[in-house]
N, C-alpha and C positions, 0 to 999 in steps of 0.2 A: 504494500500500500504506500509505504513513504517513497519509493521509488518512483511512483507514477505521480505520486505528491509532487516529487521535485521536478520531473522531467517541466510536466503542466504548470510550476508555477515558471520555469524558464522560458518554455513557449510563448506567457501570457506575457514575459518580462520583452521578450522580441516583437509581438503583436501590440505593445504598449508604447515601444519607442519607434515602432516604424509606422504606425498606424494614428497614435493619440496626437495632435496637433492645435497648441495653441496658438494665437492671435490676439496681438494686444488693439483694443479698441481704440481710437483718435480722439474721442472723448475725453477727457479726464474725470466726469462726472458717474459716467458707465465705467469704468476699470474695478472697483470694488464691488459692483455688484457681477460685473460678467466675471472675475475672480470666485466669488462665492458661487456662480453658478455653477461653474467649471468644476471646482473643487469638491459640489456637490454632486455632479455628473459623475467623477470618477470614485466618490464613495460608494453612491450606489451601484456602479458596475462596478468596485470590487466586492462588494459586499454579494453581489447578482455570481458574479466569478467563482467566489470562495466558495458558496452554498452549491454550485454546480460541480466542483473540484471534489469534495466530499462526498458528493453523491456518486460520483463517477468513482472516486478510491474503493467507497466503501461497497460499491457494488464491481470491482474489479478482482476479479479471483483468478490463481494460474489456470490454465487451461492444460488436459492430457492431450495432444495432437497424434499419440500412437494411430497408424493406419492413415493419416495425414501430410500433406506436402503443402508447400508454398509454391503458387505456380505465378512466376514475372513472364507477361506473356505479349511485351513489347518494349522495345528500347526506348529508354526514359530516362529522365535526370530527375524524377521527381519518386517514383515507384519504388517502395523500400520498407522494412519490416525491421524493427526495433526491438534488440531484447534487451530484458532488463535484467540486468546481473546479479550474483546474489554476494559478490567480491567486489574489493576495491582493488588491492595490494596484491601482488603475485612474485614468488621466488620460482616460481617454473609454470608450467601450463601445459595442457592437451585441449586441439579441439577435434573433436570429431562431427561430421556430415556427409551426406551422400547427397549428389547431385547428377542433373542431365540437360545437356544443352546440345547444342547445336553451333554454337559461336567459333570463329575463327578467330578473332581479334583479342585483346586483350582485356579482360573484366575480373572485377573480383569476386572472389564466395564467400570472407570471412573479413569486416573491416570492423577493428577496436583500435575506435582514437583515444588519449587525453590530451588533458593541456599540456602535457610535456612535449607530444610526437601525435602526428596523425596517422601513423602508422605503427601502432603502440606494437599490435599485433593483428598483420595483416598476409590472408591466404589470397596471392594472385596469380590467376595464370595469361601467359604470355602468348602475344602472338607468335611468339616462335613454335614451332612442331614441338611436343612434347618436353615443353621448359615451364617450371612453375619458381616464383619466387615468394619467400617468405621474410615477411618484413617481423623483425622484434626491435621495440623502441627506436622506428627508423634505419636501421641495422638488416641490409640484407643478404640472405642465404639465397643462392640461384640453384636448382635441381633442375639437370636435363636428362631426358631419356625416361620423361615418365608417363606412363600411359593415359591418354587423353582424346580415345575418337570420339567423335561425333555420333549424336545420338544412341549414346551408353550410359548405363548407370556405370558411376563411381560410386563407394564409400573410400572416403580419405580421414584421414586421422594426422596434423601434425602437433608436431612434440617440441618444447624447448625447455630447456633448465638454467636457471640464472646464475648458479654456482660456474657449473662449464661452459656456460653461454651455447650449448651444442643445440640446434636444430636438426631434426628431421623429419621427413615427409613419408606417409604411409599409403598404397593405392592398394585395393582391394586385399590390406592384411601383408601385402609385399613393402620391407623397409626401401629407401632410398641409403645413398651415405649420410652420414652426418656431415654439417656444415655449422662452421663458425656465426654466431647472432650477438646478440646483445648482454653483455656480463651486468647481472644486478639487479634489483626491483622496476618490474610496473608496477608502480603508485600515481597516484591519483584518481579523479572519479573516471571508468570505463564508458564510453559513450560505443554499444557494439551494432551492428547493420549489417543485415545481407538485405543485397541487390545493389548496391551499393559502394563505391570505394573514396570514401572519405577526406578530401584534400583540407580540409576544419574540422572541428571537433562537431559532428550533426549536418555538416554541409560541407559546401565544395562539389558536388555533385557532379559529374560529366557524363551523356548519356551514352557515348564512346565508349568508359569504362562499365556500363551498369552489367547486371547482369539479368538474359535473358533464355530461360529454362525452368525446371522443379529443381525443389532444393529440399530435403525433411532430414530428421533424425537428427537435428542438431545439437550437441552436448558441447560443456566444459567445464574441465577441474581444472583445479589449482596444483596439481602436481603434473608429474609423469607419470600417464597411463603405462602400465606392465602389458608387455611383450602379448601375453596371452589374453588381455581383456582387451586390446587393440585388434587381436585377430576374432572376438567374437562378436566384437559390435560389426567386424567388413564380412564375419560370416551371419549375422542378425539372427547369433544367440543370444543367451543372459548375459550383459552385464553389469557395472557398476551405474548405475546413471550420475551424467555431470553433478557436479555440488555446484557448481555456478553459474550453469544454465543448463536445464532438463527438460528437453524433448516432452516429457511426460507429466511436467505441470511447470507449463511456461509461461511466466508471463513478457508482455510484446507489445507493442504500438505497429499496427499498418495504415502506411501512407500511402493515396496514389493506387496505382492498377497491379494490385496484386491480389489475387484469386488464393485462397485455403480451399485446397482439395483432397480429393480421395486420393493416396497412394494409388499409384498403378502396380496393378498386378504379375508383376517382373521380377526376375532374378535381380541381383545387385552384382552385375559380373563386367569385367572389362576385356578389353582385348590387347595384349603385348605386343 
């Protein structure tokens, strides 16, 4: 609830400075009462705000999306899904997701800004043949040779640990090498998006990068996922579910033309 508190009092904080617009009167007789009216105008729409904001929290609960996808199903700068983290501060991390596209170009699947780095921790893949690169606190890891055709399911899982700074990249349960990332804590507040790749912390948007396919089963921990529980979320057995964002009771803001749909009824297999 206080997640979706803050996100909505900053939105209203962006809607108030680009939108609310004073005007001084040429009067000098009218300046105190168009003052107090004004003053009064913005009481009661925050008062109108606040009472909406509460109601919206208090009626805001995770969602299970098991058997569900997110489907972006046009290229947009605007089209985007918002999750709300259950972490601020990370000494390592695993994300795991499984997606399917069609794209040739380069967009992302995985974008966590703060105010430190807009690319706190960011999963993108490249228009180059089979190269994905993995941003930690702006710090990036390059992996080529990884499998990437067109209209397939992936599940991918990457990994990074802030003691070794080591990254790596996981496709259908097969590792990639390890690469060098970012030594030390992500802190700060996580602002995370799929569809998405984040040039601001919540914007920056370019419909060039977005991304356009299904995306579901999205998790993440605050650690390093173990060898064996990596290969049974890309086999879609038991595993642990994220601690910091769970597929199975998520909660999310969606912007823009994204459709929540049924899972398709498909293998989760690639091709090498």
């Amino acid at each position: 609830m206080m997640k979706l508190l803050d996100h909505l009092l900053i939105e209203h904080g962006r809607l108030g400075k680009s939108q609310v617009k004073v005007t001084q009167p040429e009067d000098p007789d009218c300046v105190n009462k168009s003052q107090r009216g004004h003053t009064e105008d913005l009481s009661s729409r925050m008062k109108l705000f606040i009472v909406s904001l509460l109601f919206t929290a208090c009626c805001a609960v995770p969602m299970d999306l098991s058997g569900k996808m997110f489907v972006f199903p046009v290229e947009s700068a605007t089209a985007r899904v918002q999750l709300l983290p259950a972490e601020s501060n990370f000494t390592s991390a695993t994300v795991c997701f499984r997606y399917f596209s069609d794209l040739t170009r380069n967009y992302g699947l995985f974008s966590m800004a703060s105010s430190a780095s807009d690319n706190d921790f960011l999963v993108f893949k490249s228009a180059e043949v089979r190269r994905f690169d993995v941003f930690t606190r702006g710090q990036v890891a390059r992996f080529d040779g990884i499998p990437s055709e067109q209209n397939t399911w992936y599940s991918m899982c990457s990994t990074w640990d802030g003691d070794s700074k080591l990254v790596q990249l996981w496709t259908n349960g097969s590792p990639s090498t390890k690469k060098a990332g970012f030594k030390g804590n992500l802190n700060g507040r996580p602002f995370i998006v799929l569809g998405q790749e984040q040039d601001s912390v919540g914007g920056g948007f370019d419909a060039g990068q977005s991304f356009v396919g299904m995306i579901g089963d999205v998790h993440m921990w605050n650690y390093v996922l173990s060898v064996c529980e990596i290969q049974a979320f890309a086999s879609d057995l038991s595993f642990t579910p994220g601690n910091v964002i769970n597929w199975r009771a998520l909660e999310f803001i969606s912007t823009g033309e994204v459709v929540l749909d049924q899972k398709l009824n498909a293998c989760y297999r690639g091709q090498s």
